[in-house]
Structure formats: structure tokens, C-alpha cells
Legacy VTK file of the C-alpha trace (Angstrom):
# vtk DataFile Version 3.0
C-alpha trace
ASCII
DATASET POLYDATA
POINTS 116 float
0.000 0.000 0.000
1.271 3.433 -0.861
0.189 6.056 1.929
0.540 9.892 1.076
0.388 12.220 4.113
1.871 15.697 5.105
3.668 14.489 8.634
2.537 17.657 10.295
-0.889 17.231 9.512
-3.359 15.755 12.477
-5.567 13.650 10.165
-2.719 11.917 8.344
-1.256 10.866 11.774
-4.777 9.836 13.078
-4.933 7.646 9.599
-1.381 6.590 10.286
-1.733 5.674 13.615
-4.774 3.870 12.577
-2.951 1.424 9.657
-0.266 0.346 12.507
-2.538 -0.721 15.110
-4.396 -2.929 12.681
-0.909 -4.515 11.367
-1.326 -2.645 7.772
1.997 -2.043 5.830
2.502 0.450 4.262
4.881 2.904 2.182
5.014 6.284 3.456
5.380 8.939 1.033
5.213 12.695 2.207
2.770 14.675 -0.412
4.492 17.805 0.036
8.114 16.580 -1.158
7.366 13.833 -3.618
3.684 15.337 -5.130
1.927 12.931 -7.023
2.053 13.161 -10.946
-0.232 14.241 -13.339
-0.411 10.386 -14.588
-0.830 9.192 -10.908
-3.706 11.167 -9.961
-4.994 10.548 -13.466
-5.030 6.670 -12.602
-6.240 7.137 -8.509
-9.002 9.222 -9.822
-10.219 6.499 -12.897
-10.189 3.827 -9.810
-11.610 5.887 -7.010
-14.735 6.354 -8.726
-14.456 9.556 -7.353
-15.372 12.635 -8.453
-12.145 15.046 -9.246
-13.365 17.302 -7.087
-12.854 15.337 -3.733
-9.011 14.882 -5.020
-8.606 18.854 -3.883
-7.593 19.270 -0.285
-10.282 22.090 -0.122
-9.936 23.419 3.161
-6.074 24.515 2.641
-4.578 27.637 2.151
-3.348 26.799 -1.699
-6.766 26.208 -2.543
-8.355 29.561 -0.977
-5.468 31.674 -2.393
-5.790 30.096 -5.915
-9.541 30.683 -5.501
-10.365 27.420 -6.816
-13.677 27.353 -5.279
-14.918 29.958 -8.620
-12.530 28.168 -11.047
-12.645 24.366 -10.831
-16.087 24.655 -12.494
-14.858 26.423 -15.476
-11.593 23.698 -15.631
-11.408 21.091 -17.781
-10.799 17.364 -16.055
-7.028 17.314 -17.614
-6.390 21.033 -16.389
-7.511 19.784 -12.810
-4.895 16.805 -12.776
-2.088 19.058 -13.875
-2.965 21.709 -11.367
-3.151 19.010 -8.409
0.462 17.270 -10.231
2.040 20.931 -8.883
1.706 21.319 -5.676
1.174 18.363 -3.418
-0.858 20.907 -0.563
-3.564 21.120 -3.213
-4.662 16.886 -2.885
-6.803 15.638 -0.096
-4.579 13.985 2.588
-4.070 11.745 3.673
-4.529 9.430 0.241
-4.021 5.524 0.474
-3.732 2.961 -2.776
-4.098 0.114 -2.123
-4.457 -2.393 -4.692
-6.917 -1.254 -6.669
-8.548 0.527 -3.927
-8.098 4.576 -3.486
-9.189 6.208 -0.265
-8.993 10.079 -0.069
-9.187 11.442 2.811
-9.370 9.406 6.484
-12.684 8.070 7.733
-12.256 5.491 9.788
-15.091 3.416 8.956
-14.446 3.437 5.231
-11.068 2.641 5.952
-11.905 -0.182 7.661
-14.185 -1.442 5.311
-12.173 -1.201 2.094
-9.206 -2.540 4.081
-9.709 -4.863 6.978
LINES 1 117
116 0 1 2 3 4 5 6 7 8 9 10 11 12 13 14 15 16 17 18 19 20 21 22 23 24 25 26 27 28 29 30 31 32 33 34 35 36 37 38 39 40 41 42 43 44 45 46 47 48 49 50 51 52 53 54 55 56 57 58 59 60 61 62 63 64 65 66 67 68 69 70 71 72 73 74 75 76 77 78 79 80 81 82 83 84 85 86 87 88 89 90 91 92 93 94 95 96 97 98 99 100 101 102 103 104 105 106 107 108 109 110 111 112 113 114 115
């Protein structure tokens, strides 16, 4: 399983903390440092079954000083990916693949039924 978190974010160590006590592996990739690629999120979003949308962290600063709120509407799908592919602050954290399973964002009872 890949896990992508930002370390000093509460959520992502909630979801991390979460993965070890139920014996999950995992590799731990920091979102901020190593963002994901426009060909990543293309493929997480295809099996998420997810609507783009819920890819954008939308409660962080990137995203209210872009003023994405007005433009995502207006954006095409492929404009969306390569906007999230620059800065990894703009996904939804924490985000776990696993398999063919993609989980944006930690709830715990999702988690656990995708996972356990």
C-alpha cells in the first residue's frame, strides 16, 4: 500500500496511527516533497470512482489563495490533474492505494471497510 500524508498534519497521523494498530503495511510517502504526478492522480481518480473534485484538499490555504472554489467549475478534467500534479498541498490527505482501492481522505469506517 502506498500512503501519502503531510507528517505535520493531524488527520494523516490519526490515519497513520490507525494502519499500525491494525498490522497494515505500508509505504510512506510525504505529499508535500514527492507530489503525485499528473499520470498518478490521473489513474487514482479512474479507480476511485471519485469525483475530481474530492481529489482537492479544499480546506487549505493553496486552494483559498488560488480561488479554486470559482474556477474548478470552469476547468477542464485534464487542467484539474495538472494543477493538483504541482503542488502536493492542493490533494486531499491523507490518500491511500491500495491495490486497486483509493481512499482520499481518512474516515475510519471506510477505511476499515475497504481494508480490513
Amino acid at each position: 500500500m502506498l500512503f501519502l500524508c503531510y507528517p505535520k498534519c493531524s488527520t494523516c497521523k490519526k490515519a497513520q496511527n490507525w494502519l499500525q494498530a491494525h498490522g497494515l503495511s505500508y509505504t510512506l510517502r510525504d505529499i508535500q516533497t514527492e507530489n503525485p504526478s499528473q499520470e498518478e492522480l490521473r489513474r487514482w481518480h479512474a479507480q476511485s470512482g471519485l469525483p475530481l473534485k474530492r481529489f482537492f484538499n479544499t480546506s487549505g490555504q493553496q486552494y483559498r489563495a488560488l480561488g479554486l472554489k470559482d474556477k474548478l467549475p470552469a476547468m477542464s478534467e485534464e487542467e484539474q490533474l495538472a494543477l493538483l500534479a504541482t503542488d502536493g498541498m492542493l490533494v486531499k490527505r491523507p490518500l491511500l492505494v491500495a491495490g486497486d482501492k483509493v481512499l482520499v481522505g481518512f474516515q475510519e469506517a471506510a477505511w476499515a471497510a475497504a481494508l480490513l
